[in-house]
C-alpha positions as CSV (number, residue, x, y, z in Angstrom):
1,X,-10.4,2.7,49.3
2,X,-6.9,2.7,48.1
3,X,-7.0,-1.1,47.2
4,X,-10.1,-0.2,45.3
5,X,-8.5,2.5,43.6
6,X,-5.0,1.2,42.6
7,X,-7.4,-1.8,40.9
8,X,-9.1,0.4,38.6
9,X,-6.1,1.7,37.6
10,X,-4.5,-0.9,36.9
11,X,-7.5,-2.7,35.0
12,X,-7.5,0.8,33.0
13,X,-4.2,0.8,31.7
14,X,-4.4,-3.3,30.8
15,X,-7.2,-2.3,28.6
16,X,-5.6,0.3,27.3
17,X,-2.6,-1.3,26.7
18,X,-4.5,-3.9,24.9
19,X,-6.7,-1.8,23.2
20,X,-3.6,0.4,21.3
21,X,-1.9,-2.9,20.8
22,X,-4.5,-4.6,18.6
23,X,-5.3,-1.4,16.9
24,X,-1.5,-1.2,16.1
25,X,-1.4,-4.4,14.7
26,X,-4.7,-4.4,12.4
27,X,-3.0,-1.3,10.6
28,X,0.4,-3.2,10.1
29,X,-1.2,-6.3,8.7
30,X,-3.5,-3.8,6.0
31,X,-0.4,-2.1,5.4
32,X,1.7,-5.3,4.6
33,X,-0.8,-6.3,2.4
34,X,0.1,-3.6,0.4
35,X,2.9,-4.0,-2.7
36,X,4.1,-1.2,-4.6
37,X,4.6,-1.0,-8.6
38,X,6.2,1.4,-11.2
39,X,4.5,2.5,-14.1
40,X,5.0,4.3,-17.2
41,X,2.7,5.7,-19.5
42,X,2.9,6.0,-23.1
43,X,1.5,9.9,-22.7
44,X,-1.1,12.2,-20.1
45,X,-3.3,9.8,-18.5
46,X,-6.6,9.8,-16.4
47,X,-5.4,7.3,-13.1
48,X,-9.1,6.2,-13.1
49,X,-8.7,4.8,-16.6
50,X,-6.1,2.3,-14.4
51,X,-7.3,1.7,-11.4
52,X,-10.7,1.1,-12.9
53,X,-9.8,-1.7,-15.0
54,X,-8.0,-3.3,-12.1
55,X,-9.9,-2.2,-9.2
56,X,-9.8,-6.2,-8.3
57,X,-6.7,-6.1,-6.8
58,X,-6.9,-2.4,-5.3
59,X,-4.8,-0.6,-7.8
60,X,-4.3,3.3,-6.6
61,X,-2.2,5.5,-7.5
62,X,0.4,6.7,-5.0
63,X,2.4,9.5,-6.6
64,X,3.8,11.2,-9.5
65,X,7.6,9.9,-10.2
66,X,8.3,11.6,-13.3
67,X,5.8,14.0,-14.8
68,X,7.8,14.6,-18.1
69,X,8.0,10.7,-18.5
70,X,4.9,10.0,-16.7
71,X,5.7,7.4,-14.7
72,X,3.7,7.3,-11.6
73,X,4.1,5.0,-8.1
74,X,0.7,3.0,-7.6
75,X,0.0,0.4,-4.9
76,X,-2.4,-2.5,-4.8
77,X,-3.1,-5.8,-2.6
78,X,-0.1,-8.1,-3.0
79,X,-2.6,-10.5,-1.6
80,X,-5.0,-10.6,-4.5
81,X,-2.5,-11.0,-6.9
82,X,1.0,-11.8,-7.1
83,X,3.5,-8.9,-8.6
84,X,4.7,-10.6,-11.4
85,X,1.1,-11.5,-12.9
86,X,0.2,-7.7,-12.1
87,X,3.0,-6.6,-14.0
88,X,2.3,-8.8,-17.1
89,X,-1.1,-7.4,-17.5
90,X,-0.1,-4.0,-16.7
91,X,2.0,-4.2,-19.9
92,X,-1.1,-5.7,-21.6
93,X,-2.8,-2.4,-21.6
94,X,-3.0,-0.2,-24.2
95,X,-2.0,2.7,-21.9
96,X,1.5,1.5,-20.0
97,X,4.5,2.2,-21.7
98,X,6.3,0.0,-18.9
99,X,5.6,-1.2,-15.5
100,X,8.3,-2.9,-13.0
101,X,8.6,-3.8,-9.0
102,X,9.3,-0.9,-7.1
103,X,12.6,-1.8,-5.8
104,X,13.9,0.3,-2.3
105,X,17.6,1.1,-3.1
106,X,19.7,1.9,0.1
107,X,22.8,4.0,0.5
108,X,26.5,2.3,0.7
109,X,28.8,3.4,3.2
């Protein structure tokens, strides 16, 4: 009864194990598929207005950077389009100002 006991557990936390494991890693590959890009408008916006016209390549907006300057963070699929091509025709619209790579910036000791 023990044997038959220690088995089950042992089956239940492979399965487990397994089970968390592949879950983790479907959420990391969706998230690495997603790029981040900097954009500023030329005045008040409607997000939708943007992320409509490119809803090919999963443009969202993010957050709010600068509401005086509006410049807002937005993601989208870096595997639908490359960052540099999303860029140019960001700055192709009528309604961006200026877009450019979000760059991470990390403290110097």
């Amino acid at each position: 009864m023990n044997v038959k006991r220690n088995l089950l557990v042992l089956i239940s936390v492979v399965f487990l194990t397994t089970q968390f494991t592949s879950c983790k890693s479907k959420n990391a590959s969706s998230v690495d598929d997603l790029a981040e890009v900097l954009v500023q408008f030329n005045e008040q916006y409607e997000s939708t207005n943007l992320e409509e016209t490119y809803v090919a390549y999963e443009l969202k907006k993010k957050k709010v950077v600068s509401r005086p300057m509006h410049i807002y963070l937005f993601t989208y699929n870096s595997k639908k389009i490359k960052q540099t091509e999303l860029i140019e025709l960001l700055k192709t619209s009528e309604l961006v100002k200026e877009a450019q790579p979000n760059r991470n910036v990390q403290i110097r000791n």
